[in-house]
N, C-alpha and C positions, 0 to 999 in steps of 0.2 A: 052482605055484598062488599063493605068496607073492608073487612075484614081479608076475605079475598084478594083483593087489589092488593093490599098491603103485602100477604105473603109473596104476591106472583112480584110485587116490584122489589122485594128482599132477596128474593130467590132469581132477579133476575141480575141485581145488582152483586150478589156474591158468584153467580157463574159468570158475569161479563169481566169482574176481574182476573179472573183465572182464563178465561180468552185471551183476555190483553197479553196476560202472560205468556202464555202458549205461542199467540202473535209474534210475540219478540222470539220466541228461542226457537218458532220457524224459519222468523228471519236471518237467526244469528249460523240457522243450521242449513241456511237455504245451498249450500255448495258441498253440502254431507251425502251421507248416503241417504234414499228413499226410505228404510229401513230407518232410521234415527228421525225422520217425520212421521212415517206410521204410528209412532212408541208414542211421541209428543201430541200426534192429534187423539190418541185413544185416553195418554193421560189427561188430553183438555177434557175431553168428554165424561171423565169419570169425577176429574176434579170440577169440574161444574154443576154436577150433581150432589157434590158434598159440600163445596162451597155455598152451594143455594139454600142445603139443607140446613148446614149451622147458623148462616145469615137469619133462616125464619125460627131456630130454635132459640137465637141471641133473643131476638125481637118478641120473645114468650108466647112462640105460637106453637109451641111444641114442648108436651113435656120430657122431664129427661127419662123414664123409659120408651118413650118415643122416638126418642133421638138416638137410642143405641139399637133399637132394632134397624132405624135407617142406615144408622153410620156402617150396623154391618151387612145390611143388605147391599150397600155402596162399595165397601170391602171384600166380597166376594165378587161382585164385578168386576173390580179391577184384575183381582186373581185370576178370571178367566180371559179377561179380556185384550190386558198387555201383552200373557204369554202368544195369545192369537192373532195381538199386531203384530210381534218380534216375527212369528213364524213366517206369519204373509209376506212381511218385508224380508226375511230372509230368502223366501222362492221369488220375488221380485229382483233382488239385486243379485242371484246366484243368477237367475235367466238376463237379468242386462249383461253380466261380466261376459255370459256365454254369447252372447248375441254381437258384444263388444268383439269380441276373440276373432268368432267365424267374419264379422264385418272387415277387422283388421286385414286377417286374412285375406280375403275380398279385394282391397286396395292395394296388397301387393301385387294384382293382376292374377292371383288365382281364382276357382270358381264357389259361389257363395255354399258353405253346406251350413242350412238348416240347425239351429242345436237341436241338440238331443232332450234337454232337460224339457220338462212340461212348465210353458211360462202363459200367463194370462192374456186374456184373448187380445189387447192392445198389443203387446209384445210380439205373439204369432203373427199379428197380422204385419207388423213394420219388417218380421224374419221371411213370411210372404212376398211380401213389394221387395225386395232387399234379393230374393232368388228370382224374381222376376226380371231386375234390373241385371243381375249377374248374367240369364241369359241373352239379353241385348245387348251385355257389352262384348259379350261372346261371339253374338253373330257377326256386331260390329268390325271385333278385330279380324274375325277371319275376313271379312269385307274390305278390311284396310290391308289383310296380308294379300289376297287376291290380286289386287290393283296395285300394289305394290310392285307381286312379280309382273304385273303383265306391263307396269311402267317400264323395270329394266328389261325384258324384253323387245319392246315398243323403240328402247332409244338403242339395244344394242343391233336388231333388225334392220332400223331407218340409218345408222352408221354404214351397215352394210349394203342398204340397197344406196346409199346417197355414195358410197365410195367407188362402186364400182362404176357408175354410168359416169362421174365424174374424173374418174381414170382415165376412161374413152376419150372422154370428151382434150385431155390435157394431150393426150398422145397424138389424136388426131390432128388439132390445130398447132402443136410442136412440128407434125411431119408436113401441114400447109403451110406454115411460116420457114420450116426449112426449105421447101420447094423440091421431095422429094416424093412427091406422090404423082403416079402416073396420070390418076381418074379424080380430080379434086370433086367435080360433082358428084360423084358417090361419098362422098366423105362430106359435100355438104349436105346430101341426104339425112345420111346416116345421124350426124351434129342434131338436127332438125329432129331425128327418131329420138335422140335421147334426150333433148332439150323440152321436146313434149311427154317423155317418161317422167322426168322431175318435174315436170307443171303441176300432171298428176298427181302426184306424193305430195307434193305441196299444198293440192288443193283438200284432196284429202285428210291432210294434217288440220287446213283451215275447219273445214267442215265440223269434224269431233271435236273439235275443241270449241268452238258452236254449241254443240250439243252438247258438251260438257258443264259450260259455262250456262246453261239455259237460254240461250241467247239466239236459240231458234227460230226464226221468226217464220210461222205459217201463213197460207195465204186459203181458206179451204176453198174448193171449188163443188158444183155437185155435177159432175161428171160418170161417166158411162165404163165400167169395167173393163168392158169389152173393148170399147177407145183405147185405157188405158196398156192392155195387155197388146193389143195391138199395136201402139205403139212403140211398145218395149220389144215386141220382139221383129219389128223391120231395124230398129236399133241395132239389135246382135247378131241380125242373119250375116254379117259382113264375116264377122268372127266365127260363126260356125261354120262359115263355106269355107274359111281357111285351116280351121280343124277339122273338116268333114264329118262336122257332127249335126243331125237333122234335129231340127227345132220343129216341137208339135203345142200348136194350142185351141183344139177343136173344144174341149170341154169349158167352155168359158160363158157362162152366164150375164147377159146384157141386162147389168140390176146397177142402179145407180149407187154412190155413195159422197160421202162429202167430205174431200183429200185437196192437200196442198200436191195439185199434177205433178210438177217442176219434181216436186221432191219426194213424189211415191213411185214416178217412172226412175228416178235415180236408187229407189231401193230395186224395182223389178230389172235392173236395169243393171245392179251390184251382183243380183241372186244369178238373172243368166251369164254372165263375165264367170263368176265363180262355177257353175251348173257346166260350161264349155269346155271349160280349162281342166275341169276333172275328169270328164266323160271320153273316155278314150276313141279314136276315128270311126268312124261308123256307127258309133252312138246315138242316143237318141233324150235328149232333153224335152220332157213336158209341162207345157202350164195349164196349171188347169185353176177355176172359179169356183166355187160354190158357195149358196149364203142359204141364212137361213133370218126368221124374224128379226133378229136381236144383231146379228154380227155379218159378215162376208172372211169367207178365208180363201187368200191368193197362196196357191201351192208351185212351186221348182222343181221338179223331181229330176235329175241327174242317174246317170251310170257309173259313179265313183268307185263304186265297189264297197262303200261301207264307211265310217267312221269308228275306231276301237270303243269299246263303253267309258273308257277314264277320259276321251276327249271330247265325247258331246256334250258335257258339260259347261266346257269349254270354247263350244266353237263362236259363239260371239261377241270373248273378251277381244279387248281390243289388244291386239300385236299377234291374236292368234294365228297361226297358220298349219300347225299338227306335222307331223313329219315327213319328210321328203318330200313322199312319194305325192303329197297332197298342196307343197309349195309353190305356189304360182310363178311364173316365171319374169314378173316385176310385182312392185309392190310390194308393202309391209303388210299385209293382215290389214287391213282397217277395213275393207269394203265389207265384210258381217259386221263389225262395230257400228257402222253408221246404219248400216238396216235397222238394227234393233235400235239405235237413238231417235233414229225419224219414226219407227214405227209406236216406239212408246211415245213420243209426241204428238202422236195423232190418237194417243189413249187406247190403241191395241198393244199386240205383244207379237213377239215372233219364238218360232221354234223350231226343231230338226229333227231329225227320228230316223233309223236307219229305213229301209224298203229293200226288198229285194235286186239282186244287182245294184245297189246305191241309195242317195240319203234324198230325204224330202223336206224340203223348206218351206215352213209355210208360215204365212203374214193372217193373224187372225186382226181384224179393223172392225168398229160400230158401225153398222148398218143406216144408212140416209134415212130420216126420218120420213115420213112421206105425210 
């Protein structure tokens, strides 16, 4: 049993110098390639087995035929051994360099490709997360390019719709200060129509930017659909007797839910503004209810005649307003922008869809728990 001890403490104290060794020339290599520490941990492990060996053949525990069948049983290991660190570390740092490359690539804003070379399952997996993140930042830009255009849109719209009622406005009170207008009370009407057009635009500015900032503030309430819808549309009937467009809302389900009022009758409230203004005279805008377990959805459906496929994508950025034939005649585009902010605020979503003769707007919201 003595004797035991003795070998295992000979053999442990000639492989522990050859660690120490090894210690330092990982240290010394620690900024090298991964490849040149494979080489040095395989030689630790082969030179510890020889170092151990001749430590207990010094100490006469070993004769010297003894010692040369180990040395070269220790000697053919190495032989196979090294060349098979060299290899591994060379498919290791061939797949870093590639993985290196396609990353570079990557950060000059192009899109991650995968290498090609077969690299060890740590490495796939960081070239994994690495095309994973390429496509987030992909969504992302196109997210930033989005909102980008609809910013300059948004400020070159709001220049236009703020320059013109402010032109009115400069001409009017020019021609009542000179004291050349026949009917000043129609001109102070009029001052009065445009001065409450820009209140508008103003408020609406304030608003999204509300809702941009998160700064939202709800108040829920658990009130009655049917209240609601009802409400919204004695709201509009003003504006549709002046477009002579009939407002219908018989389908509406008296099911409660739990909404900030103030500011879901200002979306049903944005949908028929927009719903009237499209619907040519003798039209017919309907609202209609329907819920189900889990949710309520408040539908708009108009006579517009359709929205093209490239702009419903589009219809509730904000500054949108689609072409001509579909621009309201004040206002920048915001009132769909603010739908969808108040309605994602209350944790629904809104959406558009064409329907026959025109487009259907519908507010999907959680259903009042009961």
């Amino acid at each position: 049993m003595r004797d035991m001890l003795l070998i295992a403490l000979y053999a442990f104290l000639g492989a522990a110098a050859v660690g120490l060794l090894g210690a330092g020339a990982l240290r010394l290599l620690r900024h090298r390639s991964i490849g040149a520490s494979l080489a040095v941990v395989t030689t630790v492990a082969v030179g510890s087995m020889l170092a151990g060996t001749l430590a207990v053949a010094w100490a006469m525990f070993l004769s010297s035929h003894d010692l040369t069948v180990v040395t070269t049983v220790v000697a053919m290991a190495a032989v196979v051994s090294l060349p098979t660190a060299l290899l591994l570390g060379r498919r290791v740092v061939v797949g870093s360099r590639e993985l290196a490359t396609a990353a570079r690539d990557f950060g000059d804003g192009g899109s991650f490709t995968p290498p090609a070379e077969t690299a060890p399952a740590e490495l796939v997996a960081i070239s994994r997360e690495l095309a994973l993140t390429s496509e987030r930042l992909a969504a992302s830009r196109e997210r930033e390019h989005a909102l980008e255009t609809s910013r300059r849109e948004l400020v070159a719209w709001i220049s236009h719709d703020l320059r013109t009622p402010l032109a009115g406005l400069r001409a009017m009170s020019e021609a009542l200060e000179d004291g050349i207008v026949d009917d000043p009370a129609r001109y102070h009407r009029q001052i009065r129509t445009e001065v409450e057009r820009l209140n508008g635009m103003v408020g609406d500015l304030f608003e999204l930017s509300r809702i941009h900032a998160g700064a939202l503030a709800l108040t829920p309430a658990r009130i009655s659909v049917y209240d609601l819808v009802g409400d919204a549309l004695a709201g509009a009937d003003p504006l549709a007797r002046e477009y002579g467009v009939r407002l219908v809302g018989g389908q509406v389900d008296a099911v409660p839910i739990e909404v900030d009022g103030k500011e879901m009758t200002r979306v049903l409230a944005n949908l028929l503004v927009n719903a009237i203004r499209h619907t040519p005279a003798d039209g017919t805008v309907a609202v209609a209810a329907e819920h189900s377990a889990d949710h309520v959805v408040l539908s708009v459906t108009d006579g517009c005649g359709g929205i093209s496929d490239e702009d419903l994508p589009r219809v509730f950025d904000t500054g949108w307003r689609g072409t001509d034939a579909r621009t309201p005649p004040a206002g920048a585009g915001l009132g769909l922008a603010i739908v969808r902010g108040i309605v994602e605020a209350h944790a629904g979503h809104a959406d558009v869809h064409n329907v026959t003769g025109g487009c259907r707007f519908e507010v999907t919201l959680p259903a009042a728990r009961t």
